[in-house]
FIZADO-936955 format. One record per residue (C-alpha): residue in one letter; x, y, z. Coordinates in Angstrom, 3 decimals, decimal comma. Example, Ala and Ser with C-alpha at 12.3 -4.5 7.8 and 13.67 -1.06 7.14 Angstrom:
2
{'A' {12,300 -4,500 7,800}}
{'S' {13,670 -1,060 7,140}}
//
This chain:
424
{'X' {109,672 94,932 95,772}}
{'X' {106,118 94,191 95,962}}
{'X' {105,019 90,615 97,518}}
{'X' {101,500 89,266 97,585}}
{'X' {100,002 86,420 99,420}}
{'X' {98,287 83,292 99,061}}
{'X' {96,619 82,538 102,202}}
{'X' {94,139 84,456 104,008}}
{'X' {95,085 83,701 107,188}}
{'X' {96,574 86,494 110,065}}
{'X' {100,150 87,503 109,393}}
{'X' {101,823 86,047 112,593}}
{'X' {104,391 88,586 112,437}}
{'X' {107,818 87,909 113,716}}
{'X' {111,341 87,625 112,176}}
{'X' {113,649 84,795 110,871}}
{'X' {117,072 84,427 110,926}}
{'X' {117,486 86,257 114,473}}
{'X' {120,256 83,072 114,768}}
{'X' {121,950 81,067 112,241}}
{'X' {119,927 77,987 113,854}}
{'X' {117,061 79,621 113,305}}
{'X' {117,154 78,389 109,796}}
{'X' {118,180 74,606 108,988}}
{'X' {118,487 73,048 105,110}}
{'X' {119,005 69,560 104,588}}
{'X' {119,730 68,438 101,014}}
{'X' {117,940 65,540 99,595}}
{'X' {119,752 64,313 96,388}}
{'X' {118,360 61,922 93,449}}
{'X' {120,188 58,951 95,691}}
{'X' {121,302 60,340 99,026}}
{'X' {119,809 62,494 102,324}}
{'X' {121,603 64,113 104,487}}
{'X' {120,692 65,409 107,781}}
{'X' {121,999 67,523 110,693}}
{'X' {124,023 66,089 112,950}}
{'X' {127,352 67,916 114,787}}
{'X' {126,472 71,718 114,028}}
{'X' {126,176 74,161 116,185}}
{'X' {128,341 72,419 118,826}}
{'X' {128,758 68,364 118,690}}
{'X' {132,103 67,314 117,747}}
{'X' {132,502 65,150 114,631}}
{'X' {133,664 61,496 116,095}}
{'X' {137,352 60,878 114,465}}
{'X' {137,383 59,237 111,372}}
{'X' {139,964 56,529 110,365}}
{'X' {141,337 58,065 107,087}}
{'X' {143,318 55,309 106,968}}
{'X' {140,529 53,004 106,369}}
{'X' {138,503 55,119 104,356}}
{'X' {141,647 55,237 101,772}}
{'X' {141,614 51,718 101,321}}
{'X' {138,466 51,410 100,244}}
{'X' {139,303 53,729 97,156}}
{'X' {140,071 50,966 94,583}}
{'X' {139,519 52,820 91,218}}
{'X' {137,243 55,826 92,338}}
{'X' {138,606 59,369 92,459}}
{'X' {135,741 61,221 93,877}}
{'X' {135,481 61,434 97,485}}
{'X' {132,141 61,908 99,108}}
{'X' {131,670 63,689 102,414}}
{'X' {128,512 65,136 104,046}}
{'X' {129,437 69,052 104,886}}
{'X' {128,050 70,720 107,390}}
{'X' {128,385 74,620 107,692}}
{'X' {127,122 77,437 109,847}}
{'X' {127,294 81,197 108,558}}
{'X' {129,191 80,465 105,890}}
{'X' {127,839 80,287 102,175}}
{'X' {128,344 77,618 100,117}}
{'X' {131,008 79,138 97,818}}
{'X' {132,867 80,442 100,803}}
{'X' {133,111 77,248 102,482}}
{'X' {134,324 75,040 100,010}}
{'X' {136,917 78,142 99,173}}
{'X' {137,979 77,701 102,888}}
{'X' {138,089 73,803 102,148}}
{'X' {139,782 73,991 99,131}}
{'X' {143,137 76,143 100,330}}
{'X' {143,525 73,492 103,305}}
{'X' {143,477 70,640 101,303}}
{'X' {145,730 72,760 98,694}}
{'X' {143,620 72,047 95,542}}
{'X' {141,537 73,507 92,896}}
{'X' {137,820 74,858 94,129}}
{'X' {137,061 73,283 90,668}}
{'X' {137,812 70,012 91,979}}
{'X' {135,296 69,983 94,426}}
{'X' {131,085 69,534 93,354}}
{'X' {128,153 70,369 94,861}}
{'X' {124,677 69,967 94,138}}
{'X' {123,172 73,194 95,307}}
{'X' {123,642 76,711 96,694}}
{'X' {122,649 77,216 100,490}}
{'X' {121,901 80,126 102,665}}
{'X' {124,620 81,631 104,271}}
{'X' {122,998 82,705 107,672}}
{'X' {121,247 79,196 108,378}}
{'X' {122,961 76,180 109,327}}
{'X' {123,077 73,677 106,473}}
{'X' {124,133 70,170 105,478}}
{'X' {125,199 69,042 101,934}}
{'X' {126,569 65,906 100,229}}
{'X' {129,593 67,882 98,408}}
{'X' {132,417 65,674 96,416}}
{'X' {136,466 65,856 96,344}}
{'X' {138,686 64,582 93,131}}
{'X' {141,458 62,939 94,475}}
{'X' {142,644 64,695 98,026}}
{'X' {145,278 63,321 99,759}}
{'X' {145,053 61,714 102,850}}
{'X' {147,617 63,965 104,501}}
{'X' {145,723 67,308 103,900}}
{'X' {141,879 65,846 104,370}}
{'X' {142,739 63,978 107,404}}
{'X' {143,810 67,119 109,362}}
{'X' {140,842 69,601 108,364}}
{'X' {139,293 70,919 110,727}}
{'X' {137,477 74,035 110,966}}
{'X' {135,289 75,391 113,892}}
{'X' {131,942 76,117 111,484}}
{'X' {132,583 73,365 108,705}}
{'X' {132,351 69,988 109,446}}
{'X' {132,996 66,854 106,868}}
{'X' {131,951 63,528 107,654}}
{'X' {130,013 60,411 106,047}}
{'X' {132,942 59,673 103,500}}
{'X' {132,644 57,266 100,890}}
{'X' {134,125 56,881 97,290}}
{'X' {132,302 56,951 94,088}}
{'X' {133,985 57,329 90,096}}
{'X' {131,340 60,608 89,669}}
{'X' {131,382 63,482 91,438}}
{'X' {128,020 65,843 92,462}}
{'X' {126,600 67,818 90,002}}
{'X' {123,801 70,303 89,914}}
{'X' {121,236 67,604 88,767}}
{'X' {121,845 65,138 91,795}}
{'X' {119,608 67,876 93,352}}
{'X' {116,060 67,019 94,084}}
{'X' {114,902 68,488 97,154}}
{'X' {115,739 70,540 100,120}}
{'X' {114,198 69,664 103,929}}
{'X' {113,443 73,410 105,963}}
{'X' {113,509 73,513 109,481}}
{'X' {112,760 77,560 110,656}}
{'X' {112,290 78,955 113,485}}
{'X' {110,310 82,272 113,859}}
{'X' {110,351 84,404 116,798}}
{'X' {109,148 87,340 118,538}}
{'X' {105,578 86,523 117,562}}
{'X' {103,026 88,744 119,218}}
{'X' {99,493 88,867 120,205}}
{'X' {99,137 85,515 120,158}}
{'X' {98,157 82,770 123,008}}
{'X' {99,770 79,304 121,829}}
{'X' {96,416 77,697 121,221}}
{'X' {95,310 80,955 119,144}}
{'X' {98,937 80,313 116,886}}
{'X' {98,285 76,727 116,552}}
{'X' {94,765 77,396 115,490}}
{'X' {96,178 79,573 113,291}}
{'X' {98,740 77,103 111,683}}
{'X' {96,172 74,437 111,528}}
{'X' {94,550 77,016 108,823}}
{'X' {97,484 78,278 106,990}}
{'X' {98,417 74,496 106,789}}
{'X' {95,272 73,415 105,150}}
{'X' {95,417 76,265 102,892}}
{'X' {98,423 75,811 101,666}}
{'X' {98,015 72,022 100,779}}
{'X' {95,432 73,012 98,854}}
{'X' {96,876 75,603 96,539}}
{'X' {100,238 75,625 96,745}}
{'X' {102,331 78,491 97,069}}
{'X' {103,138 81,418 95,238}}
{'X' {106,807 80,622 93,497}}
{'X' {108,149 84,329 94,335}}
{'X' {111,816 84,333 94,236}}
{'X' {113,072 85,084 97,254}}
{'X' {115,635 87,822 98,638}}
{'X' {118,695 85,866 98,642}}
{'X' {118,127 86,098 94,712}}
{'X' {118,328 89,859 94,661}}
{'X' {120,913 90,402 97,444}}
{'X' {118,977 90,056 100,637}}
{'X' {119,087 92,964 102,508}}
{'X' {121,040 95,074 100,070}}
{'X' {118,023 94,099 97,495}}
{'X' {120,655 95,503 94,571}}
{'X' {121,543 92,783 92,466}}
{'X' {118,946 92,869 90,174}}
{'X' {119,629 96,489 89,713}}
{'X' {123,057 95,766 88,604}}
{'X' {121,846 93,261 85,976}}
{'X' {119,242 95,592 84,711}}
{'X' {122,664 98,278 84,338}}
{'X' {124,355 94,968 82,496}}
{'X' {121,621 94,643 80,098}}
{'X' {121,378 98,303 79,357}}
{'X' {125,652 97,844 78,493}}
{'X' {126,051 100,506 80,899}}
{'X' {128,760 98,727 82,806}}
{'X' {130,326 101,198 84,464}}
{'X' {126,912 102,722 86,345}}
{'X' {126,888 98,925 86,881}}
{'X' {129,660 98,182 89,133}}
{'X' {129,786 101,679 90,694}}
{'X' {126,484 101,050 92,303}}
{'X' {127,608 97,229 93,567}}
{'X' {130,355 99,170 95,636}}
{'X' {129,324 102,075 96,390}}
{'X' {125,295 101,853 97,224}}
{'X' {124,974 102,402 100,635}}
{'X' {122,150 100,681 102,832}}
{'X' {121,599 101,517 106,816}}
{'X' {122,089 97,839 108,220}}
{'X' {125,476 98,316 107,254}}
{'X' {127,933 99,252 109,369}}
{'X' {129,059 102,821 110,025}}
{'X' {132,996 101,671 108,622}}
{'X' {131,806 100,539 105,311}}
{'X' {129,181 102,970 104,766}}
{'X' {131,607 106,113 104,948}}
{'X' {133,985 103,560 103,059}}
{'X' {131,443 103,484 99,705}}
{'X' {130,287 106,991 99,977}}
{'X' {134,883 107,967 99,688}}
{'X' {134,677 105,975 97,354}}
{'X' {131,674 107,475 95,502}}
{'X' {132,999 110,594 95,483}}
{'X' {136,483 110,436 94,728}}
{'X' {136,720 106,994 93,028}}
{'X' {140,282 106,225 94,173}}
{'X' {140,241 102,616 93,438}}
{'X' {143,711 102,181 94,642}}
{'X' {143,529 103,883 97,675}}
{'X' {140,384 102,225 98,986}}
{'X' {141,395 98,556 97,563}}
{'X' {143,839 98,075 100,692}}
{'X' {141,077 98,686 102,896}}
{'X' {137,515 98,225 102,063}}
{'X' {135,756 96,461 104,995}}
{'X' {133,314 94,508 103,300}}
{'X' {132,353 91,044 104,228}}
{'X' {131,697 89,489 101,599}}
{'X' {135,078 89,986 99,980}}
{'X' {134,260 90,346 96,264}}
{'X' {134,743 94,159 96,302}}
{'X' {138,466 94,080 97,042}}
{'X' {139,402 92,060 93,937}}
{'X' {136,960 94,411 91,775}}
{'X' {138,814 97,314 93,103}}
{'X' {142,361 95,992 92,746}}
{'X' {141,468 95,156 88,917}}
{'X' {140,469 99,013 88,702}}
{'X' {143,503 100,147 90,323}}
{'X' {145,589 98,648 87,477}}
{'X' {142,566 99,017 84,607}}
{'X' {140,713 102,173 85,519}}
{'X' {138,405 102,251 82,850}}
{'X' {137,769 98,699 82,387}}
{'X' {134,501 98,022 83,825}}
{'X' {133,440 94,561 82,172}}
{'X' {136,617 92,967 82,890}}
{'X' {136,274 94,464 86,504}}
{'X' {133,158 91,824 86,740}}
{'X' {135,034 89,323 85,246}}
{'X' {137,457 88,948 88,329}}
{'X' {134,451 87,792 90,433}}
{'X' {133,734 84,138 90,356}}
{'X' {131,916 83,039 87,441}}
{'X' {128,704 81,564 89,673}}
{'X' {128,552 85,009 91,099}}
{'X' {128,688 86,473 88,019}}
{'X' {126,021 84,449 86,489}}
{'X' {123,291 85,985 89,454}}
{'X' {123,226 90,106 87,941}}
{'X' {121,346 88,676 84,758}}
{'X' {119,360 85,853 86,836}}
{'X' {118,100 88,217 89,130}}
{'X' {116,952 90,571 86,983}}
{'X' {115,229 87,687 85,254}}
{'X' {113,750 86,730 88,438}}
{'X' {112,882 90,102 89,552}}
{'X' {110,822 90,714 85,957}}
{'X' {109,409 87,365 86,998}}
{'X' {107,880 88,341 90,489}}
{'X' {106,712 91,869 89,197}}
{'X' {104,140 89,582 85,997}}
{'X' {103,271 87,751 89,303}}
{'X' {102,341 90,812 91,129}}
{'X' {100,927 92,713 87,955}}
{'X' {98,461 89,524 87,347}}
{'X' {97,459 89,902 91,109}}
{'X' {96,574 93,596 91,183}}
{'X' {94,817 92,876 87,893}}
{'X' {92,577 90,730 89,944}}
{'X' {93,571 87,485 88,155}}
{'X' {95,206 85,849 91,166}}
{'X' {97,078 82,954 90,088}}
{'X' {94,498 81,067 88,130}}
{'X' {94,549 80,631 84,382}}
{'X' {94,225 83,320 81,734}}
{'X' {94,423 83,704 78,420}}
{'X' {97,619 83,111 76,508}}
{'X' {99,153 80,912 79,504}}
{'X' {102,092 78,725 79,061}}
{'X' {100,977 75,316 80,499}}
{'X' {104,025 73,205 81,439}}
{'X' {103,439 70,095 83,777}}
{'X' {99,984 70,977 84,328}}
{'X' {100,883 74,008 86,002}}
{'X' {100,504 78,039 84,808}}
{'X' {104,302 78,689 83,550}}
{'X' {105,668 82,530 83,326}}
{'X' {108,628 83,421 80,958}}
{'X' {112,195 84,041 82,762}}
{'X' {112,631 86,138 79,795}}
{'X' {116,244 85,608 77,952}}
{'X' {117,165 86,565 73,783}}
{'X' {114,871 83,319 72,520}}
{'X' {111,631 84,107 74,248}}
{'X' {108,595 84,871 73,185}}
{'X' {106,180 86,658 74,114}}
{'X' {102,421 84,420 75,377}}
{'X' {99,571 85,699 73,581}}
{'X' {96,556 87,316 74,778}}
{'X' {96,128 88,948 78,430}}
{'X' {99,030 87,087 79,480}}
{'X' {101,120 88,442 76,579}}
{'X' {99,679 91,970 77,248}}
{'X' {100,652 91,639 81,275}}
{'X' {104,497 90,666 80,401}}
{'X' {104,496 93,798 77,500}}
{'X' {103,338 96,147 80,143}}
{'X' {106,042 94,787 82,664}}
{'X' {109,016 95,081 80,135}}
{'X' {108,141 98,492 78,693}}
{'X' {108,202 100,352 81,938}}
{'X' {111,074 98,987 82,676}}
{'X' {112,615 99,921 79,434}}
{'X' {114,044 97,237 78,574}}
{'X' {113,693 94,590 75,453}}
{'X' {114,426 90,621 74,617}}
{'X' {117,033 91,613 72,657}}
{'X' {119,064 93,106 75,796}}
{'X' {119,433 89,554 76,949}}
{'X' {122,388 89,038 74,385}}
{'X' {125,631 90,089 74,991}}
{'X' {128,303 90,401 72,411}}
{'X' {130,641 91,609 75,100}}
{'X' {130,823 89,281 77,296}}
{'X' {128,320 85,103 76,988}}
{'X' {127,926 84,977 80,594}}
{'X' {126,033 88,236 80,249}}
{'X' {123,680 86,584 78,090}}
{'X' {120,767 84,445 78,453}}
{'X' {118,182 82,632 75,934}}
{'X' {115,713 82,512 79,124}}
{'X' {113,083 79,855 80,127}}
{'X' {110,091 79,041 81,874}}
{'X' {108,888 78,845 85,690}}
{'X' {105,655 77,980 87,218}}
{'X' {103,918 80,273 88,962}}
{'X' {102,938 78,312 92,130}}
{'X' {104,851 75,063 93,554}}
{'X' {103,841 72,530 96,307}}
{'X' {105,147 72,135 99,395}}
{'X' {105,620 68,907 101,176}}
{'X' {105,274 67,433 104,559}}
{'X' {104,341 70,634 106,194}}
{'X' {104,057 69,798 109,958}}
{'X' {104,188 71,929 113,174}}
{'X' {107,212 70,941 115,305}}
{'X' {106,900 73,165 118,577}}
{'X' {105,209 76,715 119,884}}
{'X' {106,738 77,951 122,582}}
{'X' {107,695 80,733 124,861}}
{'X' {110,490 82,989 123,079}}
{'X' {113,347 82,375 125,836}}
{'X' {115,544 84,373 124,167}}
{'X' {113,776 87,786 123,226}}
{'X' {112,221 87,898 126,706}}
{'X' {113,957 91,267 127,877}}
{'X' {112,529 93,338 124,981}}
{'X' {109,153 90,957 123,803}}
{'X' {108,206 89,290 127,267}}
{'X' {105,603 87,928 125,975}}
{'X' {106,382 86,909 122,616}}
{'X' {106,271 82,919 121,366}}
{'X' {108,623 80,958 118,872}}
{'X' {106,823 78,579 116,413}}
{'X' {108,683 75,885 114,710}}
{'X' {108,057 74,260 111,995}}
{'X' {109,611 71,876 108,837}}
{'X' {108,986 71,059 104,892}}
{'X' {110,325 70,049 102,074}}
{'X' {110,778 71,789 98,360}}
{'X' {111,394 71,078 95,055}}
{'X' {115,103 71,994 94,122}}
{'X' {115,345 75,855 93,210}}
{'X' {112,732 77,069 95,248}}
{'X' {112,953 79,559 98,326}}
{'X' {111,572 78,985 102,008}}
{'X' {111,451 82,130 102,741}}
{'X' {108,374 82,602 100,436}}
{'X' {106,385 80,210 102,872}}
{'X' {107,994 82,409 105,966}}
{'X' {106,530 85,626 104,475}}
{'X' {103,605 83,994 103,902}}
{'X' {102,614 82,846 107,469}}
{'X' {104,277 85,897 108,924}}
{'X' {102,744 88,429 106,429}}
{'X' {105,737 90,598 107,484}}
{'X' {105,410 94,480 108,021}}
{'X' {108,756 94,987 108,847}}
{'X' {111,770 95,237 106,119}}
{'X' {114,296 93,463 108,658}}
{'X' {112,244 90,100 108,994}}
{'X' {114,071 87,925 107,331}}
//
């Protein structure tokens, strides 16, 4: 996937993400902040459960900040939810955050008892800051999100030459905003395949579909699971390869169990996943269309700027996320987003399922640039822990805030301008 840039300044090169700390989010909801405070390796001080039940009067939500290192959010609060023995559905959150970061959250809990939540404890997931309320979080106490990252093994640089450098990308950036790419995590990070499953979903080709989730191979992965999708490829033994299959991420084994028992029944094989996850094949084809009219309108040499036929939507340029009830803008606009959906074959129609709703989608809007807020320049220093291989390499850190929904890693690639696949 093609990305294009913004800025004119020098890529600084580098990668992200080299440790979880690397990468820091800090949800800001409509009423609340939260903010790193015990992760990676403070202890949370004990908390007098017996105090904080008294104080529940008529409320049945609990609040509790959560802090989590390499674990996503879903994962987490699945970990949380078979300690304190009750339904993940019982438990809200306001947003979805990166796995390999550390991260802090305001999350709620519908009635847990005292005897379960009081002995929690787990090494990477923290819960603290409790308080009672009669609602729990929802999707739309999300506001913002607060970035702290960390780049490293920057080279060719002095650290007045990368501050310099900053200073400019900075300025730039305040004045034009950035490009609102969506990022990797939408399309499977590394394995960059989710989108290609949704694209098989649209098409109704279901089986292609889930063959390629397990069995597309990709070289970061390790040598185990590799030779694990390529048996599986090739002699499609769901059973066999169910009691084993090494991945991490643990969605595969419940796909392959459902096949063991239903061969031939690749729809319902996505339907054992958890709905959230199966909500992201359609999205991120709809965000990968997205990024390529982005792209397209660049290499047509219309930048970001306004054309004929735009969508105008808060004073900003707005692109189609393209679902069964769009429509198409008219004019050059219209004739970029009919040249993007023809070669890839597809048409507005495909966005509704009869199969299966979650499949479907009626589509919507999304500007093509966002700000970004308090942008400021924390620290440039030597890279103490790449020394041995990039002796003279810096770290720069630095920290801002987004709008809800929007990815940091665009403003990453931006100031690193990255040339290698592995930088984030």
């Amino acid at each position: 996937m093609e990305f294009n840039y913004i800025t004119t300044t020098k890529g600084t090169g580098g990668r992200i993400k080299q440790f979880c700390e690397d990468f820091i989010v800090e949800e800001i909801g409509r009423d609340y902040q939260t903010k790193l405070t015990y992760l990676p390796d403070k202890k949370v001080p004990e908390i007098n459960w017996e105090e904080v039940f008294e104080k529940k009067e008529y409320n049945d939500q609990l609040l509790v900040d959560l802090e989590k290192i390499n674990y996503s959010t879903v994962s987490a609060i699945n970990e949380i939810s078979r300690f304190l023995r009750t339904s993940k559905r019982r438990i809200g959150y306001a947003g979805l955050k990166d796995k390999r970061a550390i991260t802090v959250q305001r999350i709620s809990i519908f009635e847990p008892t005292k005897e379960r939540i009081s002995k929690l404890y787990f090494k990477n997931i923290k819960i603290y800051n409790p308080s009672w309320a009669k609602d729990r979080i929802d999707i739309g106490d999300l506001k913002q999100n607060r970035f702290t990252i960390t780049v490293r093994r920057i080279n060719g640089f002095s650290k007045e030459e990368l501050n310099a450098l900053f200073l400019d990308f900075s300025n730039q950036i305040n004045n034009t905003g950035l490009i609102n790419y969506f990022g990797e995590q939408r399309f499977g990070g590394l394995r960059d395949i989710t989108h290609k499953v949704g694209k098989l979903i649209l098409q109704r080709n279901y089986k292609e579909a889930i063959l390629l989730y397990l069995t597309d191979t990709q070289e970061f992965e390790s040598e185990e699971l590799t030779k694990k999708r390529q048996e599986l490829k090739e002699d499609l033994d769901f059973g066999k390869h169910a009691r084993d299959f090494p991945s991490k991420s643990g969605y595969e084994s419940p796909i392959l169990n459902y096949l063991a028992k239903h061969p031939e029944d690749y729809l319902g094989a996505f339907q054992v996943l958890p709905k959230a996850v199966q909500y992201l094949f359609i999205h991120a084809y709809q965000s990968y269309l997205f990024n390529e009219i982005i792209t397209e309108r660049i290499k047509q040499g219309f930048g970001v700027s306004k054309i004929e036929g735009d969508t105008i939507l808060n004073g900003e340029i707005a692109i189609p996320l393209f679902g069964f009830a769009s429509q198409f803008s008219e004019g050059v606009a219209g004739k970029i987003e009919h040249e993007i959906l023809d070669k890839e074959g597809v048409s507005l129609s495909d966005f509704y399922n009869r199969d299966y709703s979650v499949f479907s989608s009626k589509g919507d809007y999304r500007p093509i640039r966002i700000p970004v807020y308090d942008l400021k320049l924390l620290e440039i220093k030597v890279d103490d822990k790449n020394q041995e291989d990039f002796p003279e390499s810096l770290t720069l850190i630095f920290s801002f805030i987004l709008d809800k929904g929007n990815y940091a890693t665009n403003l990453a690639r931006e100031i690193i301008k990255p040339t290698d696949p592995k930088w984030c």
